[in-house]
Residue, then its C-alpha position, 0 to 999 in steps of 0.5 A: x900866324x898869330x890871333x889874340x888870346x880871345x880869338x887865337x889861330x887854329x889849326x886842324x888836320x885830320x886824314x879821312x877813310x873813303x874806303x880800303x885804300x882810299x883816303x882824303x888828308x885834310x889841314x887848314x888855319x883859320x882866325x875868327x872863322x875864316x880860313x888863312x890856308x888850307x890842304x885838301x889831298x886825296x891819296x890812294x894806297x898804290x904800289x906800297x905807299x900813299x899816293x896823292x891824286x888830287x890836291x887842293x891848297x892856298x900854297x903860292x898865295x892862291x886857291x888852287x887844284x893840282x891834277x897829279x900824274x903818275x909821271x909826275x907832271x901836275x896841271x894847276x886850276x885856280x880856283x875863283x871863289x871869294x874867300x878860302x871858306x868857300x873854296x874850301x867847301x868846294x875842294x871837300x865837296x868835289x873830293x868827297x864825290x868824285x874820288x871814284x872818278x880820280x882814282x881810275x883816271x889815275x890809274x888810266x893814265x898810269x897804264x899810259 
């Protein structure tokens, strides 16, 4: 993606601590203000490595969340907002207050 010298592409990424364990890994693009794609993951520590819970992301051209399973399967929820601005601050928003609330779902149905 390109932007012009006065106004170039920019791409942020940075990962968040909610707490021991837990984090939020976070990258988007944006141009003149306006986000072109984003991530937005949840990952709790488990069993050795960082494992993603929740995730928000443009892939497949569409603002979606991905719900993953501990047996791998994942249940997509696009999401109807109308811009990747807001859904954005939704998917930051949502991850930031129900994290808690992610994890033990994960861990629920990782004991099957």
């Amino acid at each position: 993606m390109k932007g012009t010298p006065e106004q170039p592409v920019s791409e942020v990424e940075y990962v968040v601590e909610l707490s021991p364990g837990n984090r939020v890994r976070e990258r988007f693009v944006k141009h003149k203000g306006k986000i072109l794609e984003f991530i937005v993951q949840f990952e709790a520590w488990m069993e050795g490595k960082w494992q993603p819970i929740v995730r928000y992301d443009t892939a497949h051209g569409f603002a979606h969340r991905d719900e993953l399973r501990p047996d791998g399967t994942e249940t997509k929820t696009r999401l109807y907002f109308p811009s990747y601005n807001d859904a954005l601050t939704f998917a930051e928003h949502d991850i930031k207050m129900n994290w808690k609330w992610y994890e033990e779902r994960y861990k629920t149905w990782k004991k099957g």
